[in-house]
N, CA, C and O atoms as a Tinker XYZ file with bonds, in Angstrom:
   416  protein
     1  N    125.794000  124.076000  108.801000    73     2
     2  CA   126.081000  122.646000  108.877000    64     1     3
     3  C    124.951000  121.910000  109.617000    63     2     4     5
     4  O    124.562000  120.775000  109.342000    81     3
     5  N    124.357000  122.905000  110.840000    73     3     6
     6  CA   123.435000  122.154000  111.921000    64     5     7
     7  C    122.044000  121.812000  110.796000    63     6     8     9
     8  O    121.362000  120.788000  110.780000    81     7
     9  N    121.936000  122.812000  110.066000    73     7    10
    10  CA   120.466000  123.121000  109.214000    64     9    11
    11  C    120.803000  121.873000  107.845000    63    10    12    13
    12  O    120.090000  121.010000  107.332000    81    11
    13  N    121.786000  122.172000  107.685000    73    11    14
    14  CA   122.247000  120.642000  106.564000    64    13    15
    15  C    121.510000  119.561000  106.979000    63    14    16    17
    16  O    120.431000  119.110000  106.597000    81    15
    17  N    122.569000  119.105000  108.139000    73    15    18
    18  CA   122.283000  117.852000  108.912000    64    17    19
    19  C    120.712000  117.572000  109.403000    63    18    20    21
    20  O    120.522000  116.413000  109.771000    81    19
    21  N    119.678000  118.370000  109.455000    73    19    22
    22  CA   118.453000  118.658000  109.904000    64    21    23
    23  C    117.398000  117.948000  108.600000    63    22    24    25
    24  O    116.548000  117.058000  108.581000    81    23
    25  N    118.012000  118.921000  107.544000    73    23    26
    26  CA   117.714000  118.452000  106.074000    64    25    27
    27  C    117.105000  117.238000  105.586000    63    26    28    29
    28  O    116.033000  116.780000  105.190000    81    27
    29  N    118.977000  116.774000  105.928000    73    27    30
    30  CA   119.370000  115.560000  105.342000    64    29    31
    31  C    118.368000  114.169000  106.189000    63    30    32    33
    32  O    117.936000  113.129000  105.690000    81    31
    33  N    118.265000  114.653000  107.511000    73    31    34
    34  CA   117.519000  113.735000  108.235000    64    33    35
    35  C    116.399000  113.798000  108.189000    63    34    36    37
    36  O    115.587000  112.880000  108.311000    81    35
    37  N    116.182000  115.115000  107.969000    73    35    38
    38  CA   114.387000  114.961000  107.432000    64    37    39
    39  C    114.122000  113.733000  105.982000    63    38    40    41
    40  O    113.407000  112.731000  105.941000    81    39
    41  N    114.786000  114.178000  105.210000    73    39    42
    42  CA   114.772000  113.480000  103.416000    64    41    43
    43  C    114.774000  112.321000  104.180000    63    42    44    45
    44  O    113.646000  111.831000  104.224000    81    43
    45  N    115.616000  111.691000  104.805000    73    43    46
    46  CA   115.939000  110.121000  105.405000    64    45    47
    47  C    114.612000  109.752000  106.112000    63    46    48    49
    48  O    114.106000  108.645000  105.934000    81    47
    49  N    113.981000  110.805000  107.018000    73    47    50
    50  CA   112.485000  109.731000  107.666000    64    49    51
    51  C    111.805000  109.726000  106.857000    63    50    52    53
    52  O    111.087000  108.740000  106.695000    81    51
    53  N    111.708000  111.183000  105.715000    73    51    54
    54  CA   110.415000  110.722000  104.899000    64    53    55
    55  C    110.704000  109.447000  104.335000    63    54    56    57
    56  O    109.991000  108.468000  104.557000    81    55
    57  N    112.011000  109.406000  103.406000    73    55    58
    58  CA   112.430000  108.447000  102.664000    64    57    59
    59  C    111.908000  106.754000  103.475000    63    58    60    61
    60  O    111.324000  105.788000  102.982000    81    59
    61  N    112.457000  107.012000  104.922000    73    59    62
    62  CA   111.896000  105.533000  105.220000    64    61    63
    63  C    110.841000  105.300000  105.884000    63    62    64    65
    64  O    110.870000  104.241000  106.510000    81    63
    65  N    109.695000  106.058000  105.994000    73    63    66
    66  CA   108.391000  107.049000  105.930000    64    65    67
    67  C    107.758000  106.074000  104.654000    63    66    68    69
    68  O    106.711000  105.425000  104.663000    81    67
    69  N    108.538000  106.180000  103.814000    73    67    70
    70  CA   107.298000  106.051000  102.494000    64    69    71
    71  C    107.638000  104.683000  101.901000    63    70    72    73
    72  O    106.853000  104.170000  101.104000    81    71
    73  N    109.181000  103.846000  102.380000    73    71    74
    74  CA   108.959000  102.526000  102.433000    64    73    75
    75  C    108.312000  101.883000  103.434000    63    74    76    77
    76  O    108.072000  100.746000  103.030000    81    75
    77  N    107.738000  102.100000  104.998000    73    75    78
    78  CA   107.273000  101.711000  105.341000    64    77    79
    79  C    105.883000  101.353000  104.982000    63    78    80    81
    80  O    105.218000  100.330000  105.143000    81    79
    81  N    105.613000  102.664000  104.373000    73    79    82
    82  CA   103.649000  102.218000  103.806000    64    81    83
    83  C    103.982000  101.900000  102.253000    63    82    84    85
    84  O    102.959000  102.030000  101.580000    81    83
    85  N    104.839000  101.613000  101.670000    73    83    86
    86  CA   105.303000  100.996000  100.407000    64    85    87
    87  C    105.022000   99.238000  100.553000    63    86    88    89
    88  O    104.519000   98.467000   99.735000    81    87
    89  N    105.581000   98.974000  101.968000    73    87    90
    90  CA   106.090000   97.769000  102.887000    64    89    91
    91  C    104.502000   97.097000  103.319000    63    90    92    93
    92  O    104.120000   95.942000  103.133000    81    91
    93  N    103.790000   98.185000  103.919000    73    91    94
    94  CA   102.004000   97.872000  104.054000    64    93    95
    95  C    101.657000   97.422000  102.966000    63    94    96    97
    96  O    101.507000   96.237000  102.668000    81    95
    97  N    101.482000   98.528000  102.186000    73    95    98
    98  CA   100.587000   98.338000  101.051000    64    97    99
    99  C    100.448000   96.556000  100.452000    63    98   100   101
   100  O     99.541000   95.765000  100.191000    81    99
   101  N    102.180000   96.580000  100.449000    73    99   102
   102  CA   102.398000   95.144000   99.269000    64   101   103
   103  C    101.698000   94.327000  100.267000    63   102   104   105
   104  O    100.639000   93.794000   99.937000    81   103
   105  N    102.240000   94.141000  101.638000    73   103   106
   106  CA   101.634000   93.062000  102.562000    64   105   107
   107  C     99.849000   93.139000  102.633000    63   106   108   109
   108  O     99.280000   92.098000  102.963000    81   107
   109  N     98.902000   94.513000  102.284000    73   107   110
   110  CA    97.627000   94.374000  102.511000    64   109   111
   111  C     97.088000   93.204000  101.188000    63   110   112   113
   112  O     96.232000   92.338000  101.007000    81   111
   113  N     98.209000   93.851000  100.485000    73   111   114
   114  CA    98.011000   93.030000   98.620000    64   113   115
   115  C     98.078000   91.924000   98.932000    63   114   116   117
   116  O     96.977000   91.384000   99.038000    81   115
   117  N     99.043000   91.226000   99.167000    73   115   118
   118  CA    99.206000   89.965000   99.436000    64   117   119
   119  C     98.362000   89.386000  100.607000    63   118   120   121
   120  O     97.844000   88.273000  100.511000    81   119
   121  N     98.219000   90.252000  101.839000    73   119   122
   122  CA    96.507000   89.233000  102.651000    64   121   123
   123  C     95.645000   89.207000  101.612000    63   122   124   125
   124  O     95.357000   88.061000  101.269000    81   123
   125  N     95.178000   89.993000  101.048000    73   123   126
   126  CA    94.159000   90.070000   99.988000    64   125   127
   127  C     94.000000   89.134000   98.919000    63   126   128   129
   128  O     93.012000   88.434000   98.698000    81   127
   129  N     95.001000   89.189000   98.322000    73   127   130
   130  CA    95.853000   88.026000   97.610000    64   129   131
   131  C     94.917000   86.331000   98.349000    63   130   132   133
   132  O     94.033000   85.536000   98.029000    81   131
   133  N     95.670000   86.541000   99.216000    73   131   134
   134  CA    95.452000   85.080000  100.068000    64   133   135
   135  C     93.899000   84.615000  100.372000    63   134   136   137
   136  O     93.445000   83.507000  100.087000    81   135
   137  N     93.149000   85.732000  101.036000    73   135   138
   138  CA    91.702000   85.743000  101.302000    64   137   139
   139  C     91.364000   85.426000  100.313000    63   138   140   141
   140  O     90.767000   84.350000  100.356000    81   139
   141  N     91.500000   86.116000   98.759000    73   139   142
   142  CA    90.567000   85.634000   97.837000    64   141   143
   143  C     90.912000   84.270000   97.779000    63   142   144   145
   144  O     89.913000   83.601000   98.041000    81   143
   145  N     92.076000   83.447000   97.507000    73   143   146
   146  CA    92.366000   82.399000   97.069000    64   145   147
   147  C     91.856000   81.036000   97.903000    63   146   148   149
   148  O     91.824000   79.862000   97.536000    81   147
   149  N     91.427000   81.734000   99.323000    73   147   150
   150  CA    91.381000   80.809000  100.212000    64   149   151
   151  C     89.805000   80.381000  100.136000    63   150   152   153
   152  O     89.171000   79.327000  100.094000    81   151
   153  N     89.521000   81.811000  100.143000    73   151   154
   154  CA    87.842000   82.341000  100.504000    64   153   155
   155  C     87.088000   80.702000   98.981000    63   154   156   157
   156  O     86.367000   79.712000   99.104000    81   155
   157  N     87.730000   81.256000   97.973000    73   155   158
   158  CA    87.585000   80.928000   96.215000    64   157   159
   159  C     87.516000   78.863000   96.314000    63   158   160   161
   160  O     86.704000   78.125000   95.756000    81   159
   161  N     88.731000   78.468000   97.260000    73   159   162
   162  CA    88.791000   77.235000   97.642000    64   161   163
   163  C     87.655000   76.875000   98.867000    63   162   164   165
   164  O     87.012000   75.832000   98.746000    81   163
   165  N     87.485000   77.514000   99.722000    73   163   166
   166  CA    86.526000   77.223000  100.829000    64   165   167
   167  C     85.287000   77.073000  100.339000    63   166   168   169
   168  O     84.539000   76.154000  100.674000    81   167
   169  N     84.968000   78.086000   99.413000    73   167   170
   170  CA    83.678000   78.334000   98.990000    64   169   171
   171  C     83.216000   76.602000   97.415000    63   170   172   173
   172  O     82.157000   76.069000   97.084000    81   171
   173  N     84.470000   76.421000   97.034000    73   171   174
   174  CA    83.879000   75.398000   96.128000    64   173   175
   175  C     83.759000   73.973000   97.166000    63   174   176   177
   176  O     82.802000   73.198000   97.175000    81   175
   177  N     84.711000   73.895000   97.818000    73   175   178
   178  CA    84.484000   72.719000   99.090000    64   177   179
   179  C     83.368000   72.231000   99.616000    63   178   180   181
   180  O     82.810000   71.153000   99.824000    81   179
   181  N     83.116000   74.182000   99.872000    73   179   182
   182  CA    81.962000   73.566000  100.647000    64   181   183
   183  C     80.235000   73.699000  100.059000    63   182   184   185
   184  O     79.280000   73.138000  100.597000    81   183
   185  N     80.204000   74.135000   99.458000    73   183   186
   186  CA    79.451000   73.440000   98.117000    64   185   187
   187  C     79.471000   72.189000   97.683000    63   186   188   189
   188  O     78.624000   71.701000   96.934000    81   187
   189  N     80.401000   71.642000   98.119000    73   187   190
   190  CA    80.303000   69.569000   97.347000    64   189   191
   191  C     79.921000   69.571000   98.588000    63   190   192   193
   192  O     78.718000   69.368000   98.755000    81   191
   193  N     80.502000   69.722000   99.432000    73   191   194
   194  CA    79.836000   69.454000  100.625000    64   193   195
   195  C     78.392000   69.109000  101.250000    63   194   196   197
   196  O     77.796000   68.231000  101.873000    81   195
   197  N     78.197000   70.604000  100.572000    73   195   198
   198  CA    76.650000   70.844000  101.107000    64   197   199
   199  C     75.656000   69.804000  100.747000    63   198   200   201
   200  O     74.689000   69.238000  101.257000    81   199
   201  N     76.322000   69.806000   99.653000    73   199   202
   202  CA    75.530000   68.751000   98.037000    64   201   203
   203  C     75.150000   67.376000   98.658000    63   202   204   205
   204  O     74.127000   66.740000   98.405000    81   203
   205  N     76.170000   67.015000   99.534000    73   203   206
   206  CA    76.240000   65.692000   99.851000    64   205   207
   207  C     75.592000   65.734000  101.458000    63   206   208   209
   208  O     75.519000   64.738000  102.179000    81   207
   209  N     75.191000   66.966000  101.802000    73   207   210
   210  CA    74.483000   66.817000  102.971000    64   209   211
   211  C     74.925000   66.549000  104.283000    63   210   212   213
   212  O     74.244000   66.235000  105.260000    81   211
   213  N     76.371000   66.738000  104.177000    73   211   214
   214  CA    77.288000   66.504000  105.248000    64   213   215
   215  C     77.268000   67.254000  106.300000    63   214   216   217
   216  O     76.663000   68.263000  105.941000    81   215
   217  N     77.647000   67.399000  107.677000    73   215   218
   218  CA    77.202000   68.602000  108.840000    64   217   219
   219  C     77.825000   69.080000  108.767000    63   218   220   221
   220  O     78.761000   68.718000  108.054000    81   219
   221  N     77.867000   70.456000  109.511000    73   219   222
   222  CA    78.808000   71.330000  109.744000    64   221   223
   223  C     79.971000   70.627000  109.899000    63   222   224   225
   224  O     80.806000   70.731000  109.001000    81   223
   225  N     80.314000   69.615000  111.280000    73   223   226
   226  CA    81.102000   69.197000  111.771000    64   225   227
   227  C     81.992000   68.268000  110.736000    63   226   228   229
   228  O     83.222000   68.324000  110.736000    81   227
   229  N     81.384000   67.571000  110.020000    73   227   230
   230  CA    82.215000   66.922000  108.743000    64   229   231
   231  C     82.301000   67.707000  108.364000    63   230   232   233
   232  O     82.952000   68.393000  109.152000    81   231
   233  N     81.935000   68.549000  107.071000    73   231   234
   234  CA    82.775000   69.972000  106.381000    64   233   235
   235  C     84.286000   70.647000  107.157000    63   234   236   237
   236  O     85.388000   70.834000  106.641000    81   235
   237  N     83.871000   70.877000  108.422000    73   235   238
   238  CA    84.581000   71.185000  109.056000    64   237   239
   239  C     86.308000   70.418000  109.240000    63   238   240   241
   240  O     87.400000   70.985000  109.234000    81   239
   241  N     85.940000   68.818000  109.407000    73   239   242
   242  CA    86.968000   67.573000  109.291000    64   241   243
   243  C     87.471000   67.420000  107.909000    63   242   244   245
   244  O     88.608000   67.022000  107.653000    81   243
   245  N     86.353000   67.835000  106.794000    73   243   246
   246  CA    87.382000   67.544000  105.528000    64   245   247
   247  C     88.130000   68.841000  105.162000    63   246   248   249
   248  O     88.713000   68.877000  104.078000    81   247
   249  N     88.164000   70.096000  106.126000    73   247   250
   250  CA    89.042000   71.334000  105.573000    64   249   251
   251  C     89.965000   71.310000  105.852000    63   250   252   253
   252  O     90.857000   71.851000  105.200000    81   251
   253  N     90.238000   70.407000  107.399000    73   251   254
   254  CA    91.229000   70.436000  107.870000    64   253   255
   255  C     92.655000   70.145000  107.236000    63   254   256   257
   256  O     93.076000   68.988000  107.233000    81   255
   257  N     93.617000   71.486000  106.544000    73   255   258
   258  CA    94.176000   70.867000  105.743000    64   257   259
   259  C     95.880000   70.474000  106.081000    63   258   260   261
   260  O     96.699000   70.985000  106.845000    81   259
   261  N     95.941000   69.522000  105.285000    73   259   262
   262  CA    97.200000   68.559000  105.527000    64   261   263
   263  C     98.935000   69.645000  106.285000    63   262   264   265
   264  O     99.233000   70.757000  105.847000    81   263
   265  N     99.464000   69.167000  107.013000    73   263   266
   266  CA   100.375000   69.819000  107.603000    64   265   267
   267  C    101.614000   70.402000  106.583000    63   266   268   269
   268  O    102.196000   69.716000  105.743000    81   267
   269  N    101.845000   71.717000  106.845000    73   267   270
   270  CA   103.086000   72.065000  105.847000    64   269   271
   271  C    102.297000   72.423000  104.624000    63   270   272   273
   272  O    102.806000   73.393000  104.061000    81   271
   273  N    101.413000   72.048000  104.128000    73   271   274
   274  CA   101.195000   72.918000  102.874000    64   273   275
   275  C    100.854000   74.391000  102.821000    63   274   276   277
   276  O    100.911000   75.109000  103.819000    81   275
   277  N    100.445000   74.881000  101.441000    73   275   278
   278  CA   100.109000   76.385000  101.354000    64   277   279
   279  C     99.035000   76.800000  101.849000    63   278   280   281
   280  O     98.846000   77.844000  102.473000    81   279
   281  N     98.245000   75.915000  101.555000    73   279   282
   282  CA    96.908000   76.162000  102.429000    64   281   283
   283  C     97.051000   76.412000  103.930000    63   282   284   285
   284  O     96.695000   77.450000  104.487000    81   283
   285  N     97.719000   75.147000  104.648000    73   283   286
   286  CA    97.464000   75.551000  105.945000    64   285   287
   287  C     98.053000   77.001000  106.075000    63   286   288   289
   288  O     97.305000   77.904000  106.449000    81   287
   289  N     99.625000   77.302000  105.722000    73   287   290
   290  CA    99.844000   78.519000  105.738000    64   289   291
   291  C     99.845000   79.639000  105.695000    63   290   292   293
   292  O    100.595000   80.443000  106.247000    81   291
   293  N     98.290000   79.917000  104.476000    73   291   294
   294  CA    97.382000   80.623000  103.824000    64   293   295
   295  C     96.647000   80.825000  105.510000    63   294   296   297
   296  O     97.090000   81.709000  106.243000    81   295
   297  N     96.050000   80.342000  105.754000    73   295   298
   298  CA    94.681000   79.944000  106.559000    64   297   299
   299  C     95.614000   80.477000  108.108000    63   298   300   301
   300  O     95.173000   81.446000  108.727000    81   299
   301  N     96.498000   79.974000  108.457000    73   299   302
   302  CA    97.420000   80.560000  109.644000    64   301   303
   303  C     97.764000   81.920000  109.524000    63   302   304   305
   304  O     97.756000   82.578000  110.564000    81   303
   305  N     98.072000   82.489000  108.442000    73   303   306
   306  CA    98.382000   84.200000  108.013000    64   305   307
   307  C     96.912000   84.739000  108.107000    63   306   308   309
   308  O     96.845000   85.889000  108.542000    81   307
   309  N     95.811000   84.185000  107.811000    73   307   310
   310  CA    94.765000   84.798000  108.019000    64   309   311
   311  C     94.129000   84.784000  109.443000    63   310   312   313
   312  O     93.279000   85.593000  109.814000    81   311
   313  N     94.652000   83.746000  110.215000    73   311   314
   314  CA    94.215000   84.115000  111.702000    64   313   315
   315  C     93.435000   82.675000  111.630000    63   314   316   317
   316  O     93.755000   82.063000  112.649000    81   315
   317  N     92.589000   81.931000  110.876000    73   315   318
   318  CA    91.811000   81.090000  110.407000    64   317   319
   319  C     91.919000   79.615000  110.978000    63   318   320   321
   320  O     91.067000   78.729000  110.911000    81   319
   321  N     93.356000   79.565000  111.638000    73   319   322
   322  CA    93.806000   78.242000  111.897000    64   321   323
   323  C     95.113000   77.885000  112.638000    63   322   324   325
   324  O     96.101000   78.328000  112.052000    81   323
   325  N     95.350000   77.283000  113.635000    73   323   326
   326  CA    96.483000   77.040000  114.746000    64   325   327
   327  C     96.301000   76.059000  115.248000    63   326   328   329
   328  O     95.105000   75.768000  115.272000    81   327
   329  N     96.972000   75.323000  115.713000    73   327   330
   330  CA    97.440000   74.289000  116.256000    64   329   331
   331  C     96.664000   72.974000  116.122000    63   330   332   333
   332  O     96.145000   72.255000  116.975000    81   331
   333  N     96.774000   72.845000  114.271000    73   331   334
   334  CA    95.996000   71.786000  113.726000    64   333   335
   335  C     94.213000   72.221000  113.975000    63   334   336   337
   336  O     93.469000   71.359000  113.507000    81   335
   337  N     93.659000   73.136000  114.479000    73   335   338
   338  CA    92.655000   73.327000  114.475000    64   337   339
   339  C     91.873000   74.847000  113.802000    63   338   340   341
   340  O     92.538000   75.870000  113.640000    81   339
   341  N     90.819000   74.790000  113.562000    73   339   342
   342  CA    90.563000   76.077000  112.685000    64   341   343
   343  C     90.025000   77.195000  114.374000    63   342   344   345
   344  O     89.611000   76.766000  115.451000    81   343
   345  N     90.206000   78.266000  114.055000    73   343   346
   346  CA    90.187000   79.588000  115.385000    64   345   347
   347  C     88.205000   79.743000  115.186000    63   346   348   349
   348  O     87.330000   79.407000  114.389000    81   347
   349  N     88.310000   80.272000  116.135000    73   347   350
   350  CA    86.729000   80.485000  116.475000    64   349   351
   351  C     86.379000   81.881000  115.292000    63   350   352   353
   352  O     85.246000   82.348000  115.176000    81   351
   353  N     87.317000   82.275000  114.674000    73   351   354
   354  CA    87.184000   83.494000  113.706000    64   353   355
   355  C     87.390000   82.193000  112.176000    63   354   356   357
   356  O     86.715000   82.298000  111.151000    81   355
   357  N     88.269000   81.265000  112.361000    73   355   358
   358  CA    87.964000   80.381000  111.241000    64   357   359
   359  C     86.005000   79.916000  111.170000    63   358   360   361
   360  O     85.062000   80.085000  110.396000    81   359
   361  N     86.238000   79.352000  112.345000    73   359   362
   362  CA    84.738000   78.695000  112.042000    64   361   363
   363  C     83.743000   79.898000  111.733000    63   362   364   365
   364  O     82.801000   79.489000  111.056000    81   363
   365  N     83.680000   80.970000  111.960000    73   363   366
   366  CA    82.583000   81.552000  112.104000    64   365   367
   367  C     82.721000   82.210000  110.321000    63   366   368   369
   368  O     81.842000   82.869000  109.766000    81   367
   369  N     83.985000   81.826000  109.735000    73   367   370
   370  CA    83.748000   82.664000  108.471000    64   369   371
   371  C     82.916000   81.496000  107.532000    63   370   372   373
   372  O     82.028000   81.717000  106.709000    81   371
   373  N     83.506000   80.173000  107.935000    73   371   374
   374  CA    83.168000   79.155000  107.139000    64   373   375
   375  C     81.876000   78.588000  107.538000    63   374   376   377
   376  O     81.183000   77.718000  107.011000    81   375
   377  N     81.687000   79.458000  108.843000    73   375   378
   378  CA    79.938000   78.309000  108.982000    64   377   379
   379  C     78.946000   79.664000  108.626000    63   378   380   381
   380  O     77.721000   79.547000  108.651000    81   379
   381  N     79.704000   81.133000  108.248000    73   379   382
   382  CA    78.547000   82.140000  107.375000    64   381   383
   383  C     78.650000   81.201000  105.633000    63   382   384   385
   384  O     77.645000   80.673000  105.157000    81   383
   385  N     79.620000   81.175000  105.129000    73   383   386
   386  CA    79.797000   80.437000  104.411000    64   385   387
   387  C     78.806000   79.206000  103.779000    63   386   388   389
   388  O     78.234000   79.004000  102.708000    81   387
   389  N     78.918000   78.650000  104.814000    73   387   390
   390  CA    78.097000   77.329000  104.989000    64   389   391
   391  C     76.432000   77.136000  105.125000    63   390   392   393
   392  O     75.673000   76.209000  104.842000    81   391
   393  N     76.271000   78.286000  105.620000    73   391   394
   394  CA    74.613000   79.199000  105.812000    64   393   395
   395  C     74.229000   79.709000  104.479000    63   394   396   397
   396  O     73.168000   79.474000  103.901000    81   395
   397  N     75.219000   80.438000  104.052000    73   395   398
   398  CA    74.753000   80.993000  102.927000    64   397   399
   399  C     74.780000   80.037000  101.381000    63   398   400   401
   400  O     74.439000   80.392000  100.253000    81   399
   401  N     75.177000   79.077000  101.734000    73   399   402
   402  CA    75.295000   78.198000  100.266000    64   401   403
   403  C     74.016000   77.286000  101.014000    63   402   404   405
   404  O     72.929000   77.532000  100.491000    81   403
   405  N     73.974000   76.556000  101.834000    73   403   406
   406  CA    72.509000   76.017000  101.872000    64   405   407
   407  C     71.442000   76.860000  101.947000    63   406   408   409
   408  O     70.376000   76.320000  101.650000    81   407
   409  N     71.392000   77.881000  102.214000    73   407   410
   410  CA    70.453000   78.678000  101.991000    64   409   411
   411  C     69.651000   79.084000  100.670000    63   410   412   413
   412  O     68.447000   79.205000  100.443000    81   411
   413  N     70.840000   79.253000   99.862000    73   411   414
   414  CA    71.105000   79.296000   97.918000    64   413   415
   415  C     69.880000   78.238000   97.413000    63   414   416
   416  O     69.724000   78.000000   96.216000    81   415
């Protein structure tokens, strides 16, 4: 009965063992998911941007995006943005970003 019960609890951690990295996986998909979509929007932005010769600091003021939408939400799951302002890991992706298209 003891060796049953041993069994049975083994099958049960693997079992919730392999939804946990079932549970990762989808969530790495979905950051991934998000990065591209965000990365895909940042990157055409700031290209008109560039175009128009605007500074860092404007680029910066027109990303800032509107409260409650997907974007900001996008951009907050990525670490990218809090408390109406973009994180020092936001700026630094968008001003490599920003280097590398005026550079182009």
């Amino acid at each position: 009965e003891k060796d049953k019960l041993k069994a049975e609890l083994a099958s049960k951690e693997q079992q919730l063992s392999d939804h946990v990295n079932q549970l990762s996986e989808i969530k790495a998909n979905i950051l991934e998911e998000k990065l591209r979509k965000v990365k895909s929007y940042l990157v055409s932005h700031v290209k008109r941007r560039a175009k128009r010769h605007d500074s860092f600091e404007e680029l910066l003021e027109g990303l800032v995006p509107r409260s409650g939408t997907l974007f900001e939400e996008d951009l907050i799951s990525l670490g990218w943005f809090e408390h109406g302002e973009f994180t020092s890991k936001g700026i630094e992706v968008i001003s490599q970003m920003y280097a590398d298209i005026c550079d182009s």
